[in-house]
C-alpha positions as CSV (number, residue, x, y, z in Angstrom):
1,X,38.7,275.4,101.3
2,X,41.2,273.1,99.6
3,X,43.4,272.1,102.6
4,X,43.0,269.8,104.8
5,X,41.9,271.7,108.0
6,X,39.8,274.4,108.3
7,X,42.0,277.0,110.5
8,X,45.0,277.6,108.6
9,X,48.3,278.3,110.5
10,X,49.5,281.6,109.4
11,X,52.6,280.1,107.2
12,X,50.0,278.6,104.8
13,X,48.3,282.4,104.3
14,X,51.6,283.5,104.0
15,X,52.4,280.8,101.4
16,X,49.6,281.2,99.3
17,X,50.4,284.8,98.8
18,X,53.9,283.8,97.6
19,X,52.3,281.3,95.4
20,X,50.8,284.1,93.7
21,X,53.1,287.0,93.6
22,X,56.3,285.1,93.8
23,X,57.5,288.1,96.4
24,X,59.8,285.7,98.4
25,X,61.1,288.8,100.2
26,X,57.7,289.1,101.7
27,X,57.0,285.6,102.6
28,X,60.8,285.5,104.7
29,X,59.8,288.9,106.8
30,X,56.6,287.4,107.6
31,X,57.4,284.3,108.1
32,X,60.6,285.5,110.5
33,X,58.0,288.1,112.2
34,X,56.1,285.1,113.4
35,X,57.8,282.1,113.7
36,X,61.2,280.9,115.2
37,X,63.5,278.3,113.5
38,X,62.5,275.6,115.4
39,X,59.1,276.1,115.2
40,X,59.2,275.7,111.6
41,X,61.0,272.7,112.3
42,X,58.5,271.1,114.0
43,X,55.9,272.1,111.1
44,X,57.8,270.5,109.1
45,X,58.0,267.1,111.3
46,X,54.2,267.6,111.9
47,X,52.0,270.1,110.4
48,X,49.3,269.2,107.2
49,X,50.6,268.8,103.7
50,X,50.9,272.4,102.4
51,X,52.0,273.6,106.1
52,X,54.8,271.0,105.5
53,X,55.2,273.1,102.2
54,X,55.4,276.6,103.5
55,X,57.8,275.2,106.3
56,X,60.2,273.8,104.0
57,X,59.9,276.9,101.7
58,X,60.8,278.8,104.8
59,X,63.9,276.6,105.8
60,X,65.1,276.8,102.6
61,X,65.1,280.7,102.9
62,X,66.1,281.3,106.5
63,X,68.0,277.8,108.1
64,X,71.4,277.3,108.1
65,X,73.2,273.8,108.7
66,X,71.4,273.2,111.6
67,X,68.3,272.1,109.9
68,X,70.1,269.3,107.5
69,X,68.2,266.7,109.8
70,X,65.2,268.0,109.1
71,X,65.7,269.1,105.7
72,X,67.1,265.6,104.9
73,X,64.1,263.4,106.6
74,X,61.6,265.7,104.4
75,X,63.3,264.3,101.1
76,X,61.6,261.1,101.3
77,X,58.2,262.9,102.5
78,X,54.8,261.2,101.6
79,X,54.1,264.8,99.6
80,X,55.9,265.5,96.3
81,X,55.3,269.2,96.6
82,X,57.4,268.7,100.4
83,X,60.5,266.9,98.3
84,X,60.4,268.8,95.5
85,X,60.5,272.2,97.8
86,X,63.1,270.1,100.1
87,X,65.9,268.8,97.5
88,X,66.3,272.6,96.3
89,X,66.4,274.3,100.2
90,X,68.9,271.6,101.2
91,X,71.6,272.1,98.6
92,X,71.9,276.3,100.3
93,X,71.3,274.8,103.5
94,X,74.3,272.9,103.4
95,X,76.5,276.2,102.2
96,X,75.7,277.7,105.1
97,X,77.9,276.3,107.3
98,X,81.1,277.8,109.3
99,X,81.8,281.4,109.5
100,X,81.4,284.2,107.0
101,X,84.7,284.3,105.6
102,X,84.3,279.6,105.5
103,X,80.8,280.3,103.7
104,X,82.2,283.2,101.3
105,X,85.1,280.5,100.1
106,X,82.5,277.6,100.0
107,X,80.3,279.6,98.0
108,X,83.9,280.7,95.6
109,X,84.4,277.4,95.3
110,X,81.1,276.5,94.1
111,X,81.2,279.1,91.8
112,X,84.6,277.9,90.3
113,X,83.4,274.1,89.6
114,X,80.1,275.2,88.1
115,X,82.5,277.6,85.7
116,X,85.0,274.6,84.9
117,X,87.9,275.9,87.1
118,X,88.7,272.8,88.7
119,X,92.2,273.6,89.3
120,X,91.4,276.6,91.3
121,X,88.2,274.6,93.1
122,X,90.6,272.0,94.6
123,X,93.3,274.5,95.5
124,X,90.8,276.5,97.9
125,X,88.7,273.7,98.8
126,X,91.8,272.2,100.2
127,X,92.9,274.8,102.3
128,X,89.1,274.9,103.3
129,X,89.3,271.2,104.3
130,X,92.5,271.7,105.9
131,X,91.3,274.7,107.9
132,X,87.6,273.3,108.9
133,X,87.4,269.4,108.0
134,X,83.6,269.3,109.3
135,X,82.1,270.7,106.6
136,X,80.9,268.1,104.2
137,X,79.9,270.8,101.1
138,X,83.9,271.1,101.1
139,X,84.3,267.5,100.4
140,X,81.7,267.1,98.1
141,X,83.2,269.9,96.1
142,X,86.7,268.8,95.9
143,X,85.2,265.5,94.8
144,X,83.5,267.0,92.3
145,X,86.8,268.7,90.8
146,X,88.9,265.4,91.3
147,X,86.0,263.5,89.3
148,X,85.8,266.7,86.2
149,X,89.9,265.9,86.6
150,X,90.0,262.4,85.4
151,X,91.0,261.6,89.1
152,X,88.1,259.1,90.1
153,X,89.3,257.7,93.0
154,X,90.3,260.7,94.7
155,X,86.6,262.1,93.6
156,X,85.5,258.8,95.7
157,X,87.2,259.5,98.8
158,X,85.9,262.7,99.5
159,X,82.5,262.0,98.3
160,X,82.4,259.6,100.8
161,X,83.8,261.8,103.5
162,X,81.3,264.1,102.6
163,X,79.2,261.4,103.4
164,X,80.4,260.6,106.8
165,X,79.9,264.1,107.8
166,X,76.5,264.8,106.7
167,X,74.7,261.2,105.7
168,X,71.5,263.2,103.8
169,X,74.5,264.4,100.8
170,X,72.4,262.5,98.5
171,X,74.6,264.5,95.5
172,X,77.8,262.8,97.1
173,X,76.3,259.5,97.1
174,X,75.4,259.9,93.1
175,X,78.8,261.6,92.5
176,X,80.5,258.2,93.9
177,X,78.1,256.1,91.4
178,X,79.6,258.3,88.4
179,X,82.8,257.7,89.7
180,X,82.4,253.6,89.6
181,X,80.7,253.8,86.4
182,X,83.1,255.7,84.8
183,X,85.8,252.9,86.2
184,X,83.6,250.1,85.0
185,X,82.9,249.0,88.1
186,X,78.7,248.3,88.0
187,X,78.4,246.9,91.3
188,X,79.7,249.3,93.6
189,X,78.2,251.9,91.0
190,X,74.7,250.3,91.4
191,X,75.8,250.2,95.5
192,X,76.1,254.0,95.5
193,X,73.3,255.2,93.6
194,X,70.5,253.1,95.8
195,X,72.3,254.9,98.3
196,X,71.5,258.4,96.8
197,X,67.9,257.1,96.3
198,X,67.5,255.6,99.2
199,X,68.2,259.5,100.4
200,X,66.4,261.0,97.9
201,X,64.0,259.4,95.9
202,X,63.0,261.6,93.6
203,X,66.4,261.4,91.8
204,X,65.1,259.8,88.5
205,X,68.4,260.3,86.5
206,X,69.9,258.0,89.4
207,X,66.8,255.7,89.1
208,X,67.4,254.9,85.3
209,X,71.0,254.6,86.2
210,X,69.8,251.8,88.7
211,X,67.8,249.7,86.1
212,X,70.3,249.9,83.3
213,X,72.7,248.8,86.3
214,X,70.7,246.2,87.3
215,X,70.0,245.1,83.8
216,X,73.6,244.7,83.2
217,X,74.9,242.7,85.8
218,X,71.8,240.4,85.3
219,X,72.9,239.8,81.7
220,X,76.6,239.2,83.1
């Protein structure tokens, strides 16, 4: 056997399987059949490397905002597999959030920066912020309009609101080193991005940013 212990937890079998048929349908009903959130919490926290792996898979699929904590302490796990599987599950983790109808217009919003309607993301995300100011994604999203909009400092401040609400938004952090960069200011720029590493480490866009950062105010 290729793992590291002989008796298998369940969530590993189940894993496997998905490894192979890619039936990730299949892998949340048995995975939900046997195993409670926090359970897979705790595997996460605790269990061998690919148990780690199926866990995260599984929070990914099935957790809600709850898990950030976890989530966010398994981006800077010893196991690239775990970060890997971790930096994608967080990013729906942290859209799931609030009520149906707060999730529905997080997820509208989403869906309006990533087609270039930035007007229209800052609108609703305002209204969203106005109505439920705890829910970091918001933020982060209106920052990410403001900073499409030419509006950097505005992008700042709510990236770093995001922030304060949910310290793991390693996307926020990176968004605030764009920001400074793009206002030619490569200290605070450099500042922000070890932050995003510091959260995430296997940013390696950010991590050339840093060195060319670093490089540059050397030479200054």
């Amino acid at each position: 056997m290729s793992y590291e212990s002989q008796r298998e937890p369940l969530i590993v079998s189940l894993y496997e399987r998905y490894l192979e048929d890619q039936d990730s349908a299949a892998f949340i009903k048995g995975v939900a059949r046997r195993y409670t959130c926090a359970t897979i919490e705790r595997l996460v926290s605790t269990g061998e490397r690919y148990s780690r792996r199926a866990a995260v898979l599984a929070l990914g699929y099935m957790g809600d905002y709850t898990s950030n904590t976890v989530m966010g302490r398994a981006l800077v796990d010893r196991d690239r597999g775990v970060r890997t599987l971790a930096e994608n599950g967080i990013r729906d983790l942290w859209c799931r959030v609030g009520s149906r109808e707060q999730r529905l217009s997080l997820r509208t919003i989403v869906r309006l920066n990533q087609t270039k309607q930035h007007d229209e993301a800052v609108r609703l995300a305002t209204l969203l912020i106005h109505e439920s100011p705890w829910i970091a994604e918001a933020w982060c999203q209106r920052g990410t309009a403001y900073y499409h909009q030419g509006k950097y400092d505005a992008a700042i401040r709510d990236c770093h609101q995001a922030l304060e609400i949910n310290p793991y938004h390693f996307t926020a952090a990176a968004g605030m080193g764009q920001c400074y960069v793009l206002q030619d200011n490569p200290v605070a720029a450099l500042e922000a991005f070890r932050r995003a590493l510091r959260l995430n480490p296997s940013m390696e866009e950010v991590r050339s940013q840093v060195i060319q950062l670093q490089r540059t105010i050397k030479e200054d």
